[in-house]
DRENDO-1510 file (C-alpha; in Angstrom, 1 decimal, always signed):
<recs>
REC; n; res; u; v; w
REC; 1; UNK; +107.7; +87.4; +32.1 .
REC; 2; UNK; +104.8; +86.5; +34.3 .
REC; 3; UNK; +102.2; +87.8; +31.6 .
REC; 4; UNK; +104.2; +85.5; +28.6 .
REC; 5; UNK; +102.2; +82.5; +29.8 .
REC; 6; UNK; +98.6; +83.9; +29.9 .
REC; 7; UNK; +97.3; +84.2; +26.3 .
REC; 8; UNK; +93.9; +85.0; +25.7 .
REC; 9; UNK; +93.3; +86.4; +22.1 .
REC; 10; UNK; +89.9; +87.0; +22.4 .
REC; 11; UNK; +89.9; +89.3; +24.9 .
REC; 12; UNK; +90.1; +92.6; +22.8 .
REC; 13; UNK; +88.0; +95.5; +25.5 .
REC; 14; UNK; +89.6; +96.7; +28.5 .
REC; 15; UNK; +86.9; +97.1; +31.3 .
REC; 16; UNK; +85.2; +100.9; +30.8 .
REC; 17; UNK; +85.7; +101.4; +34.4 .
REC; 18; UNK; +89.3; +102.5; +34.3 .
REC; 19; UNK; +89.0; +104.7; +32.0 .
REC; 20; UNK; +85.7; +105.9; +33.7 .
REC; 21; UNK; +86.2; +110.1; +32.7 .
REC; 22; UNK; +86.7; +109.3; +29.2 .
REC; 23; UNK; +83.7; +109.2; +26.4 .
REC; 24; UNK; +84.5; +105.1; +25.2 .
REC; 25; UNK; +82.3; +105.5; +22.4 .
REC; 26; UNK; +84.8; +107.6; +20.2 .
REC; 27; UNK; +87.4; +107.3; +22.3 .
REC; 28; UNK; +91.3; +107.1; +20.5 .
REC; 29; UNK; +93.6; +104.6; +22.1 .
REC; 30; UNK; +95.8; +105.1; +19.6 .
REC; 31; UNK; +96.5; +108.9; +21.1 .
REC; 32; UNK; +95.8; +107.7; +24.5 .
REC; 33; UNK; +98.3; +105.0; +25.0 .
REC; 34; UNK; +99.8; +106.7; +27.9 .
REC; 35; UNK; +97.3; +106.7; +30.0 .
REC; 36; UNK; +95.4; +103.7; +28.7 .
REC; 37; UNK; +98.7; +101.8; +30.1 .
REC; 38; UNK; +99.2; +103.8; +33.2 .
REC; 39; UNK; +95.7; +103.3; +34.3 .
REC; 40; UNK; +95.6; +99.3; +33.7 .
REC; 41; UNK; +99.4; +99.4; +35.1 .
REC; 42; UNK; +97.5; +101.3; +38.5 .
REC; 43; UNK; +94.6; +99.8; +38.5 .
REC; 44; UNK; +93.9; +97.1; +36.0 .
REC; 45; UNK; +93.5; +92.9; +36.4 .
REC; 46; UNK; +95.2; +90.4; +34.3 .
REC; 47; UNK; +92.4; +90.7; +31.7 .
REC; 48; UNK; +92.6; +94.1; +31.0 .
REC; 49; UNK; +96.9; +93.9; +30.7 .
REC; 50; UNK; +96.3; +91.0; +27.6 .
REC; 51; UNK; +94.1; +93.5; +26.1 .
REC; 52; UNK; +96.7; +95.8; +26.2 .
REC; 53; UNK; +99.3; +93.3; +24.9 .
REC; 54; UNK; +96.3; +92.8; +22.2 .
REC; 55; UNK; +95.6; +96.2; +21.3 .
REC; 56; UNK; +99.0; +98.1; +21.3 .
REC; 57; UNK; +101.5; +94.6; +21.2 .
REC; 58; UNK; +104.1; +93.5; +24.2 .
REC; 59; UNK; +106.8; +95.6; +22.8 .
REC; 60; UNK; +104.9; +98.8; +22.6 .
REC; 61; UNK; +103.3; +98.4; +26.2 .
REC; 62; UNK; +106.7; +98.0; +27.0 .
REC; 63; UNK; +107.9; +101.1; +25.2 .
REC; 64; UNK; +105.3; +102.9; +26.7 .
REC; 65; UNK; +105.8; +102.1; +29.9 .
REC; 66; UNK; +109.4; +103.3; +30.2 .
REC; 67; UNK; +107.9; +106.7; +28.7 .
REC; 68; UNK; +105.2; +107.0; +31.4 .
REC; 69; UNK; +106.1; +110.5; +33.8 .
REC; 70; UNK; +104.3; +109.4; +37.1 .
REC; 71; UNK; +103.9; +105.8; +38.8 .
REC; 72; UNK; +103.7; +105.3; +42.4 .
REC; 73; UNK; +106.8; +103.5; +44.1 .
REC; 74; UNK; +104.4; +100.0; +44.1 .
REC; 75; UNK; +103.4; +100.7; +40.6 .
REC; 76; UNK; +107.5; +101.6; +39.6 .
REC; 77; UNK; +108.6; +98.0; +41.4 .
REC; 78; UNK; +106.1; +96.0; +39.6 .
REC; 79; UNK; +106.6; +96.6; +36.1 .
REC; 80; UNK; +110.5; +96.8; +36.9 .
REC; 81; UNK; +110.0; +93.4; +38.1 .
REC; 82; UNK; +107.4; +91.9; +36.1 .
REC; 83; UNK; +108.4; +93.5; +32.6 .
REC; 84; UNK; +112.2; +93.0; +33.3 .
REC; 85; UNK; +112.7; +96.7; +32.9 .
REC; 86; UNK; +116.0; +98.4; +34.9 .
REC; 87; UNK; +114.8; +101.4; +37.3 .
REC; 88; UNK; +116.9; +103.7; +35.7 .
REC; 89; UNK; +114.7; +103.3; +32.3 .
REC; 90; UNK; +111.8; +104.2; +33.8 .
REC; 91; UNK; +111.1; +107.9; +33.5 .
REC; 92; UNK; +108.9; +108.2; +36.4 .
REC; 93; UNK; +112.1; +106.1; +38.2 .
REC; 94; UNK; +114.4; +109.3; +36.8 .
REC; 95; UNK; +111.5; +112.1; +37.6 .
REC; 96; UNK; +111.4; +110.7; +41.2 .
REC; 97; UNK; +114.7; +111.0; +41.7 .
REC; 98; UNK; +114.6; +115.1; +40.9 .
REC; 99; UNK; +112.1; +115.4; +43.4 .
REC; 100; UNK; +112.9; +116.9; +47.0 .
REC; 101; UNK; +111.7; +115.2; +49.8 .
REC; 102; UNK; +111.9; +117.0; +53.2 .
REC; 103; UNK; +110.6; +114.5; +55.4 .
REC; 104; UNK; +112.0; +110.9; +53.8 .
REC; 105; UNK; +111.6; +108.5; +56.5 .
</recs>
């Protein structure tokens, strides 16, 4: 896993700009792991995905990530590639796939 490598225990905050519509100071990442992990997933550098791995654990992101319900076809590839996660695990992979699509170039 391309994340495996880079350890940084220190770094503990991810940067309040992603989550930019949220009120940080009492803020429950506990309840919001979904879209703590989307967002960083979407939008996030390598900083902010070890604090993820520090905050919630490598497993869990993990977990989490198979649960998320929308990820763009970019965002799907990456964590199937990066995270070593099969398509058909991701739920956004299996919501995609319900959709109707009209004009599918």
């Amino acid at each position: 896993m391309y994340f495996s490598s880079y350890k940084n225990p220190n770094i503990k905050e991810i940067n309040p700009t992603l989550l930019w519509e949220y009120n940080l100071v009492d803020f429950d990442y506990q309840a919001m792991r979904k879209q703590v992990i989307q967002r960083v997933i979407e939008r996030g550098w390598p900083d902010d995905f070890q604090a993820i791995f520090n905050i919630y654990g490598i497993d869990n992101v993990i977990e989490t990530i198979k649960e998320i319900k929308y990820l763009n076809k970019k965002d799907m590839n990456f964590v199937h590639i990066v995270f070593h996660i099969p398509l058909i695990n991701l739920r956004c992979y299996r919501e995609s796939l319900l959709k109707v699509q009209h004009w599918n170039y």
